[in-house]
N, C-alpha and C positions, 0 to 999 in steps of 0.2 A: 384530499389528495394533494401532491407535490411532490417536492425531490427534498429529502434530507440527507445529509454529509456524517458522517460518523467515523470521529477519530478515536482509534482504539490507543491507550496508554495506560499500561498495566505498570504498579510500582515498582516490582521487580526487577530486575537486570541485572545478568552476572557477569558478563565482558563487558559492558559499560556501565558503570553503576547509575543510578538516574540517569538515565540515557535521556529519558523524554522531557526532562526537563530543564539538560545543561545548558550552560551556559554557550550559546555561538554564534559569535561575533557583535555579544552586549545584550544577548537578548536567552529568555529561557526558548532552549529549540521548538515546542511544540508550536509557541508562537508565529514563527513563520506560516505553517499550516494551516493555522485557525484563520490569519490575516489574510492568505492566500483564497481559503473557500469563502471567505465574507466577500472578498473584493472581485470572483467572480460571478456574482450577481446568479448563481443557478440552482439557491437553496433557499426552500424557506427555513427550515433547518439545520443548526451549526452544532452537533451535540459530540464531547469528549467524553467517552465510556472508560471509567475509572475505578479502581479500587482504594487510590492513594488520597488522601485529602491534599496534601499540597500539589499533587498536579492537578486536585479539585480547581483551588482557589486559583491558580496559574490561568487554568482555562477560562474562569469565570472572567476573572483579570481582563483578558485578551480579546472578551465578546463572544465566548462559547458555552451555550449549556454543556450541563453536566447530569450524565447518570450516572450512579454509582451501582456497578456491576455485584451481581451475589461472591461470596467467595468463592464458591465452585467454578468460576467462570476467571479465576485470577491465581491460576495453578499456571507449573509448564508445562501443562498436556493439555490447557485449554486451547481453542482455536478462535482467532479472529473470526468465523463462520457462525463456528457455537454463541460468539458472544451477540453479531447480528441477529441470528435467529431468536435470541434471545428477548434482546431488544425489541424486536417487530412485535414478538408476539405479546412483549407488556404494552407498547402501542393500540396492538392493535386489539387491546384487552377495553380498553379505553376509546376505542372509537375512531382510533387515527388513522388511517393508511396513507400511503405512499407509491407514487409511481415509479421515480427511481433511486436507489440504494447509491452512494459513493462512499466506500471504503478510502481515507487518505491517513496514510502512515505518517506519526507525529515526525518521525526519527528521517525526512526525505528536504528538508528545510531549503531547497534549489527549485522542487518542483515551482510553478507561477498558477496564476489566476489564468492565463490564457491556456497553460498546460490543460489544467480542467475541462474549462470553455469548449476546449476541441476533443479530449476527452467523449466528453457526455454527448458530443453534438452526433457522435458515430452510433448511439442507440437509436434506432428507428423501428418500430411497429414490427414484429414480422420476421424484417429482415437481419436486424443487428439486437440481441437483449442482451448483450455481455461486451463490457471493452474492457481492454485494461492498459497500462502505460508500458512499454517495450525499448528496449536498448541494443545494441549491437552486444555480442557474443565476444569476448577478449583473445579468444584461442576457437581452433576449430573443433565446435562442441562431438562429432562425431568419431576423434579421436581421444574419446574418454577413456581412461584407465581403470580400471575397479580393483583398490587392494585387495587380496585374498589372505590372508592371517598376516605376518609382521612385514613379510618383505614382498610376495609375490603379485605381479600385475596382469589382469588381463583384459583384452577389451571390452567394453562398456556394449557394444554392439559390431561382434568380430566382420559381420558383413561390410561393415563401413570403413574398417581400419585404415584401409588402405585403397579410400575414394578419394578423388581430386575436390577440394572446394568447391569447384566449379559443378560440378555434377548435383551436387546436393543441392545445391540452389540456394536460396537468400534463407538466410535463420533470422532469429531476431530473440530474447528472454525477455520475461516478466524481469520489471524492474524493482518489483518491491515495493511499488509507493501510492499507485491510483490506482482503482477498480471502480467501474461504474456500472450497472444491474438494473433490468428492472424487475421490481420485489419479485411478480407472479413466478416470474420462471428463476428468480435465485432461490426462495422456497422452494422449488420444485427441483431446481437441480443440488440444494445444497452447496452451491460451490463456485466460485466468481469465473471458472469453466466451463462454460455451455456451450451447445450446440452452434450458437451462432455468435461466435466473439470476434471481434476487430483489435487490433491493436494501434497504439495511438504512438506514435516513436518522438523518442526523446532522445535527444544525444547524453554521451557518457558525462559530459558537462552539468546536467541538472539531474542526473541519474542514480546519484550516490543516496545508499539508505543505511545509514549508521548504525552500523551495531557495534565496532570494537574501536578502538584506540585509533587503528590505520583509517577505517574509514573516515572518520572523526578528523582526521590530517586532511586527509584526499579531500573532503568537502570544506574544508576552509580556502584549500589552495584553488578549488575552483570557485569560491566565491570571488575570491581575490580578482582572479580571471575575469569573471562575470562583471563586476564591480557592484556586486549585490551591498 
């Protein structure tokens, strides 16, 4: 039993090419991540789930086992879920289990070691088996728009259209970057949303999860900020 980290980094990627492995700020990105779960001391396991050899050898590199995921599990219709479940079950084909699960996305290079730390510390027994990392909302998400064929809009939830902020109350989104589980009930729920999740808030500052070219901008200029 323990808690193992499992960064998922598939070769692919079509708005950023190698995204998981670029280059930012002197270093390949996945690296950040790998450094970041080793140096918060809450894993006995550091393992980068891959299909690519060279972000094999990268993660190896940086202090991270490596599995090497089946093809079927390295499509764009796979899911970061399918690829855990996956994983447990050759784990736990072998003997090994685990008490909690951290999903940390290669492509989030801002999240920290303390980010983590406080992460996982909001699973408790019972009360809390799901966290995951949260950011503020940029626009008020209640006045969503839904296109209808090339040009037509309508609301996303007509009840809300035209609610005050205030009234809704505090929102907060998944951030894209940390998920922390424990197995029994992610197995059983299939899905880093359960019954009883916490969210762990992080400012828009270490929040950024690169997937295109803009984000890629956005998070060097807050490293700069940070003086990461």
């Amino acid at each position: 039993m323990g808690n193992i980290a499992l960064i998922p980094a598939r070769g692919g990627s079509k708005r950023l090419p190698r995204k998981n492995i670029i280059d930012f700020l002197g270093k390949p990105i996945i690296s950040y991540t790998i450094e970041a779960a080793l140096q918060s001391n809450c894993f006995d396991r550091v393992v980068v789930s891959t299909d690519d050899m060279e972000i094999a050898s990268v993660a190896e590199q940086y202090g991270a086992e490596v599995d090497i995921r089946n093809d079927s599990l390295a499509t764009d219709t796979s899911t970061v879920v399918d690829v855990c479940i996956d994983y447990l079950g050759k784990e736990a084909e072998k003997g090994n289990q685990y008490d909690i699960l951290c999903v940390l996305y290669a492509t989030a290079p801002l999240r920290t070691a303390e980010d983590i730390r406080q992460l996982i510390s909001l699973i408790e027994p019972v009360e809390c088996e799901f966290s995951i990392a949260v950011t503020d909302y940029d626009v008020p998400p209640h006045q969503a728009l839904k296109l209808v064929g090339d040009l037509n809009l309508v609301p996303m939830w007509p009840e809300l259209i035209n609610a005050r902020s205030e009234s809704i109350g505090e929102l907060r989104v998944d951030n894209g970057s940390t998920y922390a589980v424990t197995v029994p009930a992610f197995l059983k729920a299939r899905s880093f949303y359960g019954p009883t999740l916490r969210g762990y808030y992080m400012p828009h500052s270490r929040s950024v999860d690169i997937d295109t070219p803009n984000d890629y901008e956005l998070a060097r200029h807050y490293a700069e900020l940070n003086n990461r």
